[in-house]
Each structure stands twice: as structure tokens, then as C-alpha cells.
C-alpha positions in Angstrom: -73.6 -39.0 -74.0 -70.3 -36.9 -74.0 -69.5 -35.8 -70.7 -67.2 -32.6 -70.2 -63.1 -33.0 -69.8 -61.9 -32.3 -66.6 -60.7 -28.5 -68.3 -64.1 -27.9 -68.9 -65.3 -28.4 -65.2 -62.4 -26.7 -63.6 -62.5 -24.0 -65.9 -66.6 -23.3 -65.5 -66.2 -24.0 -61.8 -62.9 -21.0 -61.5 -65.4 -18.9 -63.5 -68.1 -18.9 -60.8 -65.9 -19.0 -58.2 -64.0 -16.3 -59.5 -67.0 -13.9 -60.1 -68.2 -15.0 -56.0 -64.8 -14.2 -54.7 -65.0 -11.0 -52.1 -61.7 -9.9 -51.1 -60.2 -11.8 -53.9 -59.5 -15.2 -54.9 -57.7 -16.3 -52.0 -61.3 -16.4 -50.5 -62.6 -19.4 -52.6 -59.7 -21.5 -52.3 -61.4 -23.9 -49.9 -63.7 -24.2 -52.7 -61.0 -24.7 -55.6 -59.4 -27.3 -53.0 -62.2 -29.5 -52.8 -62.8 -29.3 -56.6 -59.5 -30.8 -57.3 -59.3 -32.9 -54.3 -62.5 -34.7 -54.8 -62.2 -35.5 -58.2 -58.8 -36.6 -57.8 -57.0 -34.0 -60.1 -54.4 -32.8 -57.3 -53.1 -34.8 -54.0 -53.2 -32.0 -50.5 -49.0 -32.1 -51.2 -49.4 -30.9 -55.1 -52.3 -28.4 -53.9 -49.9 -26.4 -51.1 -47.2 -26.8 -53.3 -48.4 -24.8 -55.9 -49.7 -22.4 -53.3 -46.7 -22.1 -51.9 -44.8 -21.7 -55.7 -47.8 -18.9 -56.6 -47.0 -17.2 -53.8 -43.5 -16.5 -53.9 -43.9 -15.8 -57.5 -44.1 -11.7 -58.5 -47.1 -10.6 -59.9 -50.7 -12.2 -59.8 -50.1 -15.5 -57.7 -53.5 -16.6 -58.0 -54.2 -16.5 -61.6 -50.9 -18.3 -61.4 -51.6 -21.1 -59.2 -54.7 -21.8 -61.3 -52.9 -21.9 -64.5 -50.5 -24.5 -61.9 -53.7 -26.8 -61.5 -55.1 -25.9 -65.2 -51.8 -27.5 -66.6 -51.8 -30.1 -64.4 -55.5 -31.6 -65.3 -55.3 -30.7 -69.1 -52.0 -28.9 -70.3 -51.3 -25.4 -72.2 -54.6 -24.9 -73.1 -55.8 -26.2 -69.5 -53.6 -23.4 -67.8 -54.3 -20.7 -70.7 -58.8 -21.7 -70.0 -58.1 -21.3 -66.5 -56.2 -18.2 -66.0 -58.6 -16.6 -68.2 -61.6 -18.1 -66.2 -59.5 -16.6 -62.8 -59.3 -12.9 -64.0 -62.1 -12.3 -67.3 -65.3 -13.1 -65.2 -64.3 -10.2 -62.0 -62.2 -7.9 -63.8 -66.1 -7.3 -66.0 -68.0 -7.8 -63.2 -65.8 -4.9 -61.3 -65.9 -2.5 -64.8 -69.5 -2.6 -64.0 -69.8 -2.5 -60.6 -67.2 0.5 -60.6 -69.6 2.4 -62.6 -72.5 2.2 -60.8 -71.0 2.0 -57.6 -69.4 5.8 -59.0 -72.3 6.5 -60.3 -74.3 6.5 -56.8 -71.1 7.4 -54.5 -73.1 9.8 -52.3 -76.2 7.4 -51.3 -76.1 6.4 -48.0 -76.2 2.6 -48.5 -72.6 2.5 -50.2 -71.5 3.3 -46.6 -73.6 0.1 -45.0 -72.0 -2.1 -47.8 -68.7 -1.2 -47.1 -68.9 -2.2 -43.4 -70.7 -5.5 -44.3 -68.0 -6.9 -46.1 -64.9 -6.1 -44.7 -66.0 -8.7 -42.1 -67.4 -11.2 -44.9 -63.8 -10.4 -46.4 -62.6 -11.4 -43.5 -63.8 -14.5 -42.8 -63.1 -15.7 -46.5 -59.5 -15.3 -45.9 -59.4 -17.1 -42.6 -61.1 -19.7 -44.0 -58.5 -19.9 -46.9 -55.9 -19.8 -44.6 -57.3 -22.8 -42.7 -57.3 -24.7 -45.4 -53.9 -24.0 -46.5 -52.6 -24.6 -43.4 -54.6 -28.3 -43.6 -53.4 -28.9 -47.2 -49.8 -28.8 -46.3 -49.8 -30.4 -42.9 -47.7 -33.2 -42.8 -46.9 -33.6 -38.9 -45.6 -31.9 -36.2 -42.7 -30.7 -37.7 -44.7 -28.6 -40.6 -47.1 -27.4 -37.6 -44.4 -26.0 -35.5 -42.4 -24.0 -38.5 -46.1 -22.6 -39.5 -46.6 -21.8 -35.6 -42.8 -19.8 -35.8 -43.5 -18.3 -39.0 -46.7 -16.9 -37.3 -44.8 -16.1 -34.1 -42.4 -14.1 -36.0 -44.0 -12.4 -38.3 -46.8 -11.5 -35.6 -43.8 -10.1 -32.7 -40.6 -9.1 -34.9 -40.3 -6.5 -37.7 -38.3 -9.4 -39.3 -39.3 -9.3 -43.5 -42.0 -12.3 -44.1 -39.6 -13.0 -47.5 -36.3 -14.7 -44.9 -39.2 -16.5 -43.3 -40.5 -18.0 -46.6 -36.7 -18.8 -47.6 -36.2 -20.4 -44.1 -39.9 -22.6 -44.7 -38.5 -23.4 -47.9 -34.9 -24.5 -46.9 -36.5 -26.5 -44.2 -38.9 -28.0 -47.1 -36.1 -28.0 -49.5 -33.8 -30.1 -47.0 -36.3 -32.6 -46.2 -36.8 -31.6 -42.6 -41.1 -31.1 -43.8 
């Protein structure tokens, strides 16, 4: 019995996750993290890396970062499956929920949807977030430059891209 590559699995798996993914894919990144972690394709370091390189990339970071892991478990054709699997499956599903969601814009339900997921949203992103923040913990030194990058950009009008530079210095310097 031939079992499936490793760009098989992660590319299925990104499909459903993709198509589940309220508030975008951010949301389902605990998910993508424990795909790679427990089968061994990406260490917690190589996983907050490339979140960290996705992110300070323009344009689409997370069809990025999953072309990141999609090269890294099965090259070119690994990162070219997995974008596609990141953006095809949503961007159809939207085309048709656009047009029926158009289509009966003056029902009162729309309105009751709305408010239920902005907290479902919500709570995705945290959750991505805490998992992030757990991926690239390395001691206290990473915990207190997250804890004054929050601090700053929560209480100064100081632009988050100098505190991304100074995170990445500090990274860059091997102070992290």
C-alpha cells in the first residue's frame, strides 16, 4: 500500500483548513502548527520564523508562509500545491457565498450572522496569536521584547514597522 507524500497531506490538510478559516487564515494556524509539528516537518524555531518572514513580506503573507512550509516538506511543486490549496478552496467558497449572501441582503438573519462571528473571529485570532507567541518563545529575553512590542504598540502612536526592525535587530544580533 502507497501511502501519501508529506505534499499530499499538507496540501489536503491547508485545503480544509483553508475553506474553515473565519476571519482568515491566521485563524487556523494553531492547526497548520500542529500539522507540521507533529509530524516532524518543521521545528517551533523554523515555524515562527517563517511567520515572522510572511509577515514582513508585502502582499499575501499567508499564502506565503505556506508556500515557506510547502517548500520546505517537498520543494517547488510543494510551495506551488500549497499556495494554491491556501487561496483556491475560500476564494470559491466566498464567490458563492457572496452571491447568495447578496442575493438575500435584506433578511433578517444576515444581521444575527454578522454579530456571531465577529466574536468567533475573534477568538480564532487570539488563539493564533497564542500560539505564535509559544512557537517563538525561547526565554525570557524573547518574552520581554514581545511584552514591549505590545506595550508600545498598545500606549504610543509609534509605527508597528520600527518595532518589527528593532525585534528583528535584536533576533538578528543574537540577543533572542
Amino acid at each position: 500500500m502507497n501511502l501519501p507524500s508529506p505534499t499530499a497531506i499538507l496540501t489536503a490538510n491547508l485545503a480544509v483548513l483553508s475553506s474553515i478559516s473565519f476571519g482568515g487564515f491566521p485563524t487556523v494556524l494553531p492547526n497548520v502548527h500542529e500539522l507540521a509539528a507533529a509530524n516532524g516537518w518543521l521545528t517551533d524555531r523554523e515555524f515562527a520564523n517563517f511567520f515572522a518572514v510572511s509577515q514582513v513580506m508585502p502582499g499575501p503573507n499567508m499564502i506565503l508562509m505556506m508556500s515557506f512550509i510547502g517548500l520546505k516538506v517537498g520543494g517547488i511543486a510543494g510551495a506551488v500545491a500549497c499556495a494554491l490549496a491556501t487561496f483556491g478552496p475560500p476564494c470559491a467558497i466566498y464567490y458563492a457565498s457572496y452571491r447568495l449572501w447578496d442575493r438575500f441582503r435584506d433578511m433578517p438573519w444576515q444581521r444575527i450572522v454578522r454579530r456571531a462571528l465577529v466574536p468567533l473571529t475573534i477568538g480564532l485570532v487570539v488563539a493564533g496569536g497564542y500560539v505564535m507567541a509559544n512557537a517563538g518563545y525561547t526565554g525570557w529575553q524573547s518574552a520581554a521584547v514581545t511584552g514591549a512590542a505590545a506595550a508600545l504598540i498598545l500606549l504610543s502612536r509609534i509605527n508597528p514597522l520600527w518595532i518589527l526592525t528593532a525585534g528583528g535587530a535584536l533576533g538578528g544580533l543574537g540577543f533572542l
